[in-house]
N, C-alpha and C positions, 0 to 999 in steps of 0.2 A: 493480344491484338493480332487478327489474321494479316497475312501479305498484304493486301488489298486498301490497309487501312481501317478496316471496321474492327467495330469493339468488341461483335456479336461472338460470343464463347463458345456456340457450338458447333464441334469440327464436322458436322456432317452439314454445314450451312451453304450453298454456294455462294462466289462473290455474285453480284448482280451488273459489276464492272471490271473489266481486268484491268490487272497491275500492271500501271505503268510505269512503277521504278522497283527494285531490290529491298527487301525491309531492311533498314536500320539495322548494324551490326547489334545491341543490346536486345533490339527486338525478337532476332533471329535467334540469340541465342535464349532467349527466353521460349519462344518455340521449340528448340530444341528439349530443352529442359522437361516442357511440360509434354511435350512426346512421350518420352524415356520414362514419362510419371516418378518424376522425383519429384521430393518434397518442396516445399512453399520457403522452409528455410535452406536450401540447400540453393534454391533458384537467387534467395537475395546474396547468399554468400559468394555464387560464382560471378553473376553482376558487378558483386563490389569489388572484387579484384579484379575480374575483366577492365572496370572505371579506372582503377588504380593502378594498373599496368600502365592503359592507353594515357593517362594524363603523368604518369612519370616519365615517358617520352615524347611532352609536348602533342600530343592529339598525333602520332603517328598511326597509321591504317598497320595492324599485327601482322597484315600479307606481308609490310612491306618488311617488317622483322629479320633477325637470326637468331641463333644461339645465344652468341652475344649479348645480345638485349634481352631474353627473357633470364640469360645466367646475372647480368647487371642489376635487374629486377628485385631478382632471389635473393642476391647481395645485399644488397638495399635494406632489403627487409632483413636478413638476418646481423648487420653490420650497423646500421644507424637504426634501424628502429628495435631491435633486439627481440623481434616476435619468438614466440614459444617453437619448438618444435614441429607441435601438431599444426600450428598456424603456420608454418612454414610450407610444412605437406599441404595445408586445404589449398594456397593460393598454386602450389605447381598447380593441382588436380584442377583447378579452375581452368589454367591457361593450355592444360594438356585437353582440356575437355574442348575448348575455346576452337584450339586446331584441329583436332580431328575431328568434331563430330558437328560441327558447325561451318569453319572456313573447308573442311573436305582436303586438308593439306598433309602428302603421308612425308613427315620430313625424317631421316635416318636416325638426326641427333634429337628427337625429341626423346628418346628410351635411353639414352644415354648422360641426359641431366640429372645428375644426382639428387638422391631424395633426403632429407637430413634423417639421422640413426634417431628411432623414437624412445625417447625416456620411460624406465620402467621405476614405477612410482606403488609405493605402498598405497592403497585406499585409507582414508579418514574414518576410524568405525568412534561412537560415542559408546558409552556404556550405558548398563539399566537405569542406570541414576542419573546418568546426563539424558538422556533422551527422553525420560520421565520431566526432567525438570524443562526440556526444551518444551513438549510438549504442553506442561502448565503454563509458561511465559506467552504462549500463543494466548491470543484473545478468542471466546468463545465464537463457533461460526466455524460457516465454510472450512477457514484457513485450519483451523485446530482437527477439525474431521478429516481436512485433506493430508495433511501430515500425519497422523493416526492411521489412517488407509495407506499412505506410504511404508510407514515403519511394520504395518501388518501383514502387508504382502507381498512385500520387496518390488510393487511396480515403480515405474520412471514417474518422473514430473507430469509428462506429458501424456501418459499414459493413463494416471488418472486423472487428468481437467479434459480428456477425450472422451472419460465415461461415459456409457446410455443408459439410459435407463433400464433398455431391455438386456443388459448383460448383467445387470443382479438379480443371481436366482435363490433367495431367501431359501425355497423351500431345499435343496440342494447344496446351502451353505456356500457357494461357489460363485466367482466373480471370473468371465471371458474378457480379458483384452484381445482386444481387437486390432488388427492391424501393429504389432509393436514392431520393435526394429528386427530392420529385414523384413517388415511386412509380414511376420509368420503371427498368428494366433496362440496363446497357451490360456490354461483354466490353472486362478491361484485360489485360495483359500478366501472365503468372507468368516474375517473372525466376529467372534458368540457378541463379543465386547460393545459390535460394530452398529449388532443389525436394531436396535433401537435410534441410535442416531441419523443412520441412516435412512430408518423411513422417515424419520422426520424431516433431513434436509429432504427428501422424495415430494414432501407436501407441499415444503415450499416452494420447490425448483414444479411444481405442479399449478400454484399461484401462477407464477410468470407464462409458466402456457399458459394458461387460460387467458389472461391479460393479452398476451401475443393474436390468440385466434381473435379475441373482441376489436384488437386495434387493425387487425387483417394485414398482419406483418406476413413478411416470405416465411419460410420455414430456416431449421436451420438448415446447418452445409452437412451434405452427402458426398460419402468419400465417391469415384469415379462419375459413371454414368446412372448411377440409383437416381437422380432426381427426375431424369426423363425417362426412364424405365417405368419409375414408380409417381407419377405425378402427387400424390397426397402422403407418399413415408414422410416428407420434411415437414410436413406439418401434424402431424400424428403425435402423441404423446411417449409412444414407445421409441421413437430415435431421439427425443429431447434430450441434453446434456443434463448431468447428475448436480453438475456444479454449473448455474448456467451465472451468468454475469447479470448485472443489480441493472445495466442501462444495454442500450443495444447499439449496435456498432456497422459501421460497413466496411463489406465484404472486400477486401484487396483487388481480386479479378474478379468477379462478376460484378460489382459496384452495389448489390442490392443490400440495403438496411432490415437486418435480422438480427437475433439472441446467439450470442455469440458464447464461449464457454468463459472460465477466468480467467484475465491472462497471467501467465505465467510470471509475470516481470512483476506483478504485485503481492503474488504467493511470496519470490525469493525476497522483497524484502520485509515482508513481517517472518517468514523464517531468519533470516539475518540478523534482524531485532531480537527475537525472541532470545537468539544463539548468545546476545550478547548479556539482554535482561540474566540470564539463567548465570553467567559469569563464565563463561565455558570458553576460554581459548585457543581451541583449534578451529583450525579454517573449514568450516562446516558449512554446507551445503543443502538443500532438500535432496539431493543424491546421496549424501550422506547417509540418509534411512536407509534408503538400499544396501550397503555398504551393512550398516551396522543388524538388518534383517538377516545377512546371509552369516556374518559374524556369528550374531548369536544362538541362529538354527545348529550351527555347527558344536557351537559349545554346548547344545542341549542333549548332542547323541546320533542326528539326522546324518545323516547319508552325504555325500557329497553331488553322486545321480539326484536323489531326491533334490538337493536343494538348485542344480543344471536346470532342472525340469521346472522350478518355481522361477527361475529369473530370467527363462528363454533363451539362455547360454546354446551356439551353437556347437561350442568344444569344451571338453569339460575343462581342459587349460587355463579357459575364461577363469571358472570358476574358482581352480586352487589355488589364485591370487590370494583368496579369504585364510584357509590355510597356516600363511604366513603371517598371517595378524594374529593367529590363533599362540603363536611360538611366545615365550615370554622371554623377553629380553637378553639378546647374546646367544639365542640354543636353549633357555636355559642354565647356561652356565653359572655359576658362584664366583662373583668377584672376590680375588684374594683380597680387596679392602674388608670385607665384608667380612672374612677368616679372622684378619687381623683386629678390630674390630670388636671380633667375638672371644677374642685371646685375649686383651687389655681387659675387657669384663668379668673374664672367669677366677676363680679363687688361684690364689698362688699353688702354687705346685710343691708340694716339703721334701727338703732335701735328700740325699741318698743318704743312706745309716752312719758312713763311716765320718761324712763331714758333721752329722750332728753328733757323736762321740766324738770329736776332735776339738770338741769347744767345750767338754766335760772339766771340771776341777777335780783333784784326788778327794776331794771333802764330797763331789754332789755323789750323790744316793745310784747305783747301778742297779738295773731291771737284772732280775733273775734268769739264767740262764734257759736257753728254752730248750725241753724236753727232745733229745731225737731218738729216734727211729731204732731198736735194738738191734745189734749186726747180725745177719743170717746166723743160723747156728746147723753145722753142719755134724750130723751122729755118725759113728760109725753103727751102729746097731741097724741090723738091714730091719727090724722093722720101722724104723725111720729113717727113711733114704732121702739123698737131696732132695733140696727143693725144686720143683720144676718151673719156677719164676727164675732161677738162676741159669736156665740151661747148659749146663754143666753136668758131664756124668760124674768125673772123680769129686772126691772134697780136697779143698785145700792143703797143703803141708801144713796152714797155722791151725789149722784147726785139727789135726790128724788126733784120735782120740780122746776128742771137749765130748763132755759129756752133758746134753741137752736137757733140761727139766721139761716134766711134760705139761701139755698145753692143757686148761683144762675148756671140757664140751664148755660154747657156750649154750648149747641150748639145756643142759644141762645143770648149769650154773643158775639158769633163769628159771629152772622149773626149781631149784635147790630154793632161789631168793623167795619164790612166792611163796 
């Protein structure tokens, strides 16, 4: 909604009347918001604490604010309602966005509220056999395609119920997200698996345009100024949604009734269901794919760049989260249970010789003495001089004149036997 009161959306519009009051502080900052081109959910989430501030101070105006009150706030929320971390961070970001870029107020201690310390958390990966079995509990359709297209190319939720159509290039094997976080563009893989079902949902989601041009609905939504750029891209077949939704819906801010994509809130809970159908106990997500995509490129051999470059990672940092999943329990290491364990199962150990002859009777039967080794034999006769295994140049006094029998050739011996 412009200053002025109108509804009309576009900023190149003039009023036709001027303002005669200040827009509404929610108003303002929803202008702000959509200035700065941030997202559609970023705009409901500053909203909703901006409401949730102002109404836990009784409908106080934020000017009239301090520290105090937005540190009371923080409290609040981290002390009776026990929000997460990160939900601790969104609501400052909300109320630090609120002052500065909205009310225009440079205050000293806004940089000086503390941010809560953010939790460093292992990702959820499933395995081959969990994620196979998630994927059969899904019901055929959309839902089952779109987690298949998740788990195969490590994109976000949102990133594929965004799809267009013109960002599957079959012949190229390759699939452009568009716009993902951070608004930066990357090209992932369309797997061999895909591209059968995929033309098929193509035909369908081809059905509903056609259906859309006959009923002379608007087009769908284009990201910034494409739609007055290009008067006919929204209704063309090549910006259609990939997965477009069964009924059609209106638009939040512009108000007009078009084909909207699927929403996301109905994807999670037939994943949620599925997760539970398959019996699988961990707290799994449709991000989860993600997760378990970078997981398992990694145990295949892939590169770590390689797999930055597949998930849009701005630091590869991001990325060596996965890594850490990759470690097996402890480093690696061998629990001494597990030592012990394997000691209780092995064969007993037989005693050392002297305690099992010490349990002998004078009647049991004695093993024959065993054969040793006959002692050096040192000659005096210099053509057999010590031995050089003894290192010794004289020979002993015990032996001073033993007179050695000679040794005979073996190889001699053995040409003798044959």
């Amino acid at each position: 909604m412009s200053a002025s009161g109108s509804t009309n959306d576009d900023p190149l519009a003039v009023p036709t009347q001027p303002t005669s009051r200040p827009p509404r502080l929610l108003d303002a900052l929803r202008q702000q918001i959509r200035y700065l081109h941030y997202s559609l959910r970023t705009e409901e989430a500053y909203v909703h604490w901006v409401r949730a501030f102002i109404r836990y101070h009784r409908l106080r105006h934020p000017a009239e604010m301090s520290r105090d009150d937005i540190e009371a706030f923080l409290t609040w929320l981290a002390t009776e309602r026990r929000v997460a971390p990160s939900t601790h961070s969104q609501a400052l970001s909300a109320l630090l966005f609120l002052y500065q870029k909205v009310l225009n107020i440079s205050l000293p201690w806004l940089d000086d509220v503390g941010r809560p310390k953010p939790q460093r958390r292992l990702p959820v990966v499933l395995s081959h056999d969990e994620v196979a079995r998630v994927l059969a509990a899904l019901p055929e359709g959309p839902h089952r395609l779109l987690a298949e297209l998740l788990y195969g190319t490590g994109m976000r939720l949102m990133e594929g119920l965004r799809l267009r159509v013109k960002d599957i290039e079959f012949e190229r094997r390759a699939i452009i997200v568009r716009e993902g976080k951070g608004f930066k563009d990357r090209v992932v893989m369309l797997p061999a698996a895909l591209e059968a079902p995929l033309r098929a949902q193509l035909a369908d989601a081809h059905r509903l345009w056609a259906d859309d041009r006959a009923a002379q609905l608007a087009g769908v939504w284009l990201p910034h100024a494409l739609e007055r750029k290009y008067p006919r891209a929204a209704l063309s077949w090549s910006w259609h949604w990939v997965f477009p939704q069964a009924q059609t819906s209106t638009d939040p801010r512009s108000g007009l009734v078009r084909r909207h994509h699927l929403p996301d809130q109905a994807f999670q809970r037939a994943f949620r269901a599925a997760v539970a159908a398959a019996g699988i106990d961990k707290p799994a997500s449709p991000h989860t794919l993600r997760h378990s995509f970078a997981t398992h490129l990694l145990q295949s051999g892939y590169d770590i760049r390689t797999v930055q470059e597949l998930l849009g990672h701005a630091d590869v940092s991001t990325t060596m989260v996965y890594t850490h999943v990759l470690r097996l329990g402890g480093g690696a290491v061998r629990s001494p249970l597990d030592n012990l364990a394997v000691a209780r199962s092995a064969p007993p150990v037989p005693s050392p010789p002297q305690a099992r002859y010490a349990t002998l009777t004078p009647d049991t039967p004695r093993r024959p003495p065993r054969a040793r080794e006959p002692e050096p034999c040192y000659s005096s006769n210099p053509a057999n001089p010590v031995p050089r295994s003894t290192g010794r140049r004289h020979r002993p006094a015990a032996h001073a004149g033993r007179r050695c029998p000679a040794t005979p050739n073996s190889t001699a011996a053995a040409t003798s036997a044959s």
